[in-house]
C-alpha positions as CSV (number, residue, x, y, z in Angstrom):
1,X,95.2,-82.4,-29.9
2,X,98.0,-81.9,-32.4
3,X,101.4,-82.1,-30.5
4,X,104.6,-80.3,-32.1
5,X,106.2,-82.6,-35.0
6,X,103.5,-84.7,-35.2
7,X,101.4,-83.2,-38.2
8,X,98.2,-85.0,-37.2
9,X,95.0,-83.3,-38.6
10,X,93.2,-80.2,-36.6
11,X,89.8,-81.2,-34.6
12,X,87.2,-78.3,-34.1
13,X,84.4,-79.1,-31.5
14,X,81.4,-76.1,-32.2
15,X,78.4,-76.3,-30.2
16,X,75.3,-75.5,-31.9
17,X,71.9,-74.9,-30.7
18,X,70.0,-72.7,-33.4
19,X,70.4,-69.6,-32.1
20,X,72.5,-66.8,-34.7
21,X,75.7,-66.9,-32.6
22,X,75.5,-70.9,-32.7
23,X,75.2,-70.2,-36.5
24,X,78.2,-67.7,-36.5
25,X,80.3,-69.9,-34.9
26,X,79.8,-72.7,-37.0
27,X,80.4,-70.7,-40.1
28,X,83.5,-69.4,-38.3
29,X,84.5,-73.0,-37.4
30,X,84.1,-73.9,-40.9
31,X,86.6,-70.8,-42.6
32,X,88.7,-72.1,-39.9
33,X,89.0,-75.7,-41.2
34,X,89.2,-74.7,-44.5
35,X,92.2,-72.6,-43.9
36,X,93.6,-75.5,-41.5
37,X,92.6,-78.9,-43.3
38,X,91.1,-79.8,-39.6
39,X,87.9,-81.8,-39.2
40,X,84.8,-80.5,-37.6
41,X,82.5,-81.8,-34.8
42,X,79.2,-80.1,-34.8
43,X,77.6,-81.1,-30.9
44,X,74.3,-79.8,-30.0
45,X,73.4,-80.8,-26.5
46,X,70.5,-80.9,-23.8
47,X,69.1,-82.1,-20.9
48,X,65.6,-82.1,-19.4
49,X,64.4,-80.4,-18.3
50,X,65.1,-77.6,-20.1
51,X,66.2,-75.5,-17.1
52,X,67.6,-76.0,-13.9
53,X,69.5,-79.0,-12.5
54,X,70.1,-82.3,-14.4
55,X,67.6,-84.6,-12.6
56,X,68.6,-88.4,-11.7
57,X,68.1,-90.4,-14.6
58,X,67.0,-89.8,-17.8
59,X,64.2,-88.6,-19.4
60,X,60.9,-90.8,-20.6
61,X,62.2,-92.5,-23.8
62,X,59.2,-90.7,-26.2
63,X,60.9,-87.6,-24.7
64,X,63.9,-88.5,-25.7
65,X,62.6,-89.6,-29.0
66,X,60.9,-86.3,-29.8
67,X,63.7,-83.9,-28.2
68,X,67.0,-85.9,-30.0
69,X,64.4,-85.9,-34.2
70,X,63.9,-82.0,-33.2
71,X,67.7,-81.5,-32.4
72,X,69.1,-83.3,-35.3
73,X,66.8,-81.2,-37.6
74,X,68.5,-77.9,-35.6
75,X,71.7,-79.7,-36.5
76,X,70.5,-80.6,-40.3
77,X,69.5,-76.8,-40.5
78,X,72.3,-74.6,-39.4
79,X,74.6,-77.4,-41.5
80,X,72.5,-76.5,-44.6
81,X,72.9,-72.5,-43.8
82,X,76.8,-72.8,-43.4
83,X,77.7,-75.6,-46.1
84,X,74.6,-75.4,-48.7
85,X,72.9,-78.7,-49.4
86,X,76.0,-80.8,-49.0
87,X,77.5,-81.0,-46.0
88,X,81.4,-82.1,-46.5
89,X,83.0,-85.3,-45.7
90,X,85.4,-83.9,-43.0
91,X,81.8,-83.1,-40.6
92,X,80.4,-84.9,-38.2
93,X,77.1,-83.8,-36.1
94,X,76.2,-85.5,-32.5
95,X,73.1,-84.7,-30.6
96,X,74.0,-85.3,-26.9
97,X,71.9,-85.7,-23.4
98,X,73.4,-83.5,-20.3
99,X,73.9,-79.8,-19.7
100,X,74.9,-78.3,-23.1
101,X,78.2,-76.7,-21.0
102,X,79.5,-79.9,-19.4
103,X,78.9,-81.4,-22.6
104,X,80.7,-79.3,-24.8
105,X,83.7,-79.2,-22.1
106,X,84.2,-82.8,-22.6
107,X,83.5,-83.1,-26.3
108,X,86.2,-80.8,-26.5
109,X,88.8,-83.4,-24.7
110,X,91.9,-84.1,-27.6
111,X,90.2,-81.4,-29.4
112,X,92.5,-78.2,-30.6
113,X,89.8,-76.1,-30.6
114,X,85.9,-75.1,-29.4
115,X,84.0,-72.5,-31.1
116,X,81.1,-71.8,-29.1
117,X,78.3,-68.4,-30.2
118,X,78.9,-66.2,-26.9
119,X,75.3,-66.4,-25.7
120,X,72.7,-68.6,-27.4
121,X,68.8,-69.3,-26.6
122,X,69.1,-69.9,-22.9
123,X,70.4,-66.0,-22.8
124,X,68.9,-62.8,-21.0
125,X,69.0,-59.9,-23.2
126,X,71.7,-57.9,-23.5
127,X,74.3,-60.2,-22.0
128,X,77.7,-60.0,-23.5
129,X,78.9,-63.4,-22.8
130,X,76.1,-66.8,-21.7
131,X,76.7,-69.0,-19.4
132,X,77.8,-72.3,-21.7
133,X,80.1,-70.0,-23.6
134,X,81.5,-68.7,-19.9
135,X,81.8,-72.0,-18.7
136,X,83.4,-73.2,-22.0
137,X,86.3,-70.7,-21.8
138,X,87.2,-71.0,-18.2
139,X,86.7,-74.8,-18.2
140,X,87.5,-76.6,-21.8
141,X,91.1,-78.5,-22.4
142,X,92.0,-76.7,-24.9
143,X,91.4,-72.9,-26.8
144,X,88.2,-71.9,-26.8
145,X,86.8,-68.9,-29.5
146,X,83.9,-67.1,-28.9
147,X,82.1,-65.9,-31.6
148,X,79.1,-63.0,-31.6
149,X,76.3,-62.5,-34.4
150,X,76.9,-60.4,-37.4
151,X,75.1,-57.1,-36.6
């Protein structure tokens, strides 16, 4: 995190899963850092199974296989819908294991900001605000935007 006087450049943490807001929130994260010279983590995260509580352990390595190559290509995609077919030098994508909430909440550490969509796949209709993004803002180090879909 940037202190007073010391000029160091931005970080952005954005957590992306797919979904439109995830989307949004990137593109948002990206106007951002082009108005602020900061540098851009894109974190997708999960855990399996897909709902419910972490279980002990991990998951069955061809699992993990499968799930991290179908992640990354989630990653590759929404970079490719923000940034066209070059992604710039200043992003960096990471595909982690473990709730995507408590992951994004300690990606964020040192960060000066997390952009999160306000509800993504995981979300009932017609919420106005999902669970990771909730957790995000009452939980993360530092600010935390919320960003909805285009309508």
């Amino acid at each position: 995190m940037s202190t007073p006087g010391s000029n160091p450049v931005p970080h952005v943490v954005v957590g992306v899963d797919g979904s439109a807001e995830s989307i949004e929130a990137l593109g948002w994260a990206a106007r951002y850092a082009a108005a602020t010279g900061a540098t851009i983590s894109v974190v997708h995260a999960w855990h399996y199974p897909p709902a419910g509580p972490l279980p002990a352990g991990r998951p069955p390595q061809p699992i993990t296989d499968q799930v991290r190559a179908a992640m990354q290509q989630t990653l590759d995609t929404a970079l490719t819908q923000v940034f066209g077919t070059t992604t710039p030098e200043h992003v960096s994508t990471k595909v982690a294991y473990g709730h995507p909430a408590m992951v994004l909440v300690s990606e964020s550490a040192g960060a000066d900001l997390l952009v999160v969509g306000n509800r993504g796949h995981g979300a009932f209709g017609g919420m106005v605000l999902g669970s990771v993004s909730m957790h995000c803002v009452t939980a993360a180090p530092c600010p935390v935007v919320v960003v909805r879909e285009k309508t």
